[in-house]
C-alpha positions as CSV (number, residue, x, y, z in Angstrom):
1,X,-5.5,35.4,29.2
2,X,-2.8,33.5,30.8
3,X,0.6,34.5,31.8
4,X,2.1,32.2,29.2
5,X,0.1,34.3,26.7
6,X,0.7,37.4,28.4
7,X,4.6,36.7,28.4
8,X,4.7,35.6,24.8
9,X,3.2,39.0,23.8
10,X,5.5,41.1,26.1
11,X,8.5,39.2,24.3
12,X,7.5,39.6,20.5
13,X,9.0,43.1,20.8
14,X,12.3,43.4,19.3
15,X,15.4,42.8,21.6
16,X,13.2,42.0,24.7
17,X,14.5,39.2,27.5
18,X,13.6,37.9,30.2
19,X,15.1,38.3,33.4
20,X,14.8,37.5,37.4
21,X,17.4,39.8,39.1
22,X,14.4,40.2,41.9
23,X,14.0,36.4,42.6
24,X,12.2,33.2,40.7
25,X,8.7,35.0,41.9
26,X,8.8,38.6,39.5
27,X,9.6,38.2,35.8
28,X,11.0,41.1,34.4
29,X,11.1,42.0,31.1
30,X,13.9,44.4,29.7
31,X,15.1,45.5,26.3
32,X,18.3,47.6,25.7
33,X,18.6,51.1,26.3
34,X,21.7,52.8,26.1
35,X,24.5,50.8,27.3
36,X,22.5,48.8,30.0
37,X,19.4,46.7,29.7
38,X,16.2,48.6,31.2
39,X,13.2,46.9,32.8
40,X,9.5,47.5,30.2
41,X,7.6,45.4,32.5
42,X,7.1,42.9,35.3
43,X,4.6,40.4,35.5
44,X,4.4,38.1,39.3
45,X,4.5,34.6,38.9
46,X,0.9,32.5,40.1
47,X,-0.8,35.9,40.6
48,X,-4.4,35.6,41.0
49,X,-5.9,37.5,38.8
50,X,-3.0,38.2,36.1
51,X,-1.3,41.5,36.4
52,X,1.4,43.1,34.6
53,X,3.1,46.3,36.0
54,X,4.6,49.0,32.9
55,X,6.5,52.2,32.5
56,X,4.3,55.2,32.0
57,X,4.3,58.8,30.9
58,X,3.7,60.2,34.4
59,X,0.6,62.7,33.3
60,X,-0.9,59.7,31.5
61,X,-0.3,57.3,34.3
62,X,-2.7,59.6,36.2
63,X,-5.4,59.7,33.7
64,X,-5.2,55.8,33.3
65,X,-5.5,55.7,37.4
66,X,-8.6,58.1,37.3
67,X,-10.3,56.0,34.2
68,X,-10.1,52.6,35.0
69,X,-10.3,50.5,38.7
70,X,-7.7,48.1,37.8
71,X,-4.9,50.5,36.9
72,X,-3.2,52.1,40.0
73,X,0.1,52.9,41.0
74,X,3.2,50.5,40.4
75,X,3.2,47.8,42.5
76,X,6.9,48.2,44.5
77,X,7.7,50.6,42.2
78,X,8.3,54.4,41.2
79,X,4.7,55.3,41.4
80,X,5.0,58.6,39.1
81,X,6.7,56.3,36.2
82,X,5.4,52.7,37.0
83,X,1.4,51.5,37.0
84,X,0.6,48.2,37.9
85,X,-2.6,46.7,35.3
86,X,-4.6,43.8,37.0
87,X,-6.3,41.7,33.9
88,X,-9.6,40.7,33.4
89,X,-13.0,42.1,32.1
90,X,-12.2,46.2,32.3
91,X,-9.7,46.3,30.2
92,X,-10.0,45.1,26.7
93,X,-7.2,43.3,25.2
94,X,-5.9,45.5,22.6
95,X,-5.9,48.6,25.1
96,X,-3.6,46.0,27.4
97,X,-1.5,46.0,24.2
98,X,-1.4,49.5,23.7
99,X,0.1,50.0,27.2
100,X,2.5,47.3,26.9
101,X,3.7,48.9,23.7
102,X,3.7,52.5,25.3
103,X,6.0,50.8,28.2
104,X,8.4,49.4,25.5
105,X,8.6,52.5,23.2
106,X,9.3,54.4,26.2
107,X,12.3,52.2,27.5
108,X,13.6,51.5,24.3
109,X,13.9,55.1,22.6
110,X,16.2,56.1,25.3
């Protein structure tokens, strides 16, 4: 997985952009919720293994935590709302995709 792929993923969802409002070195993904544009995920730029950090139910963000090594707590971010994925042989690829379309569903239906 690379973070070309990764990013082309996050951006199939409908209405999602990209966005740097934290500087050239965090992409940040946002769709529209509301009246405003809300963040779905962020992904660093050159990181070393690939990560991706995503919105989460907060009682489900705990039981990801407690399951897997490479899922903890948002990276710079709301750690009840907010876990930070690090990519690579743990996590399968279509479990990555289910919590990249959790993130979304959960931004976007507001």
């Amino acid at each position: 997985m690379t973070h070309k792929e990764l990013e082309e993923y996050v951006l199939s969802f409908p209405n999602a952009k990209l966005t740097y409002p934290f500087g050239k070195d965090v992409a940040v993904y946002k769709v529209p919720a509301g009246d405003e544009d809300k963040m779905f995920a962020l992904i660093p730029e050159n990181s070393d293994p690939l990560q991706i950090s995503l919105k989460c139910d907060p009682q489900l963000a705990i039981l990801l935590r407690e399951t897997y090594v490479s899922v903890m707590p948002g990276y710079h971010l709301n750690k009840k709302h907010w876990n930070t994925v690090v990519l690579g042989a743990e996590l399968p690829w279509e479990e990555v995709q289910g919590f990249i379309t959790h993130s979304y569903n959960l931004v976007a239906s507001k």
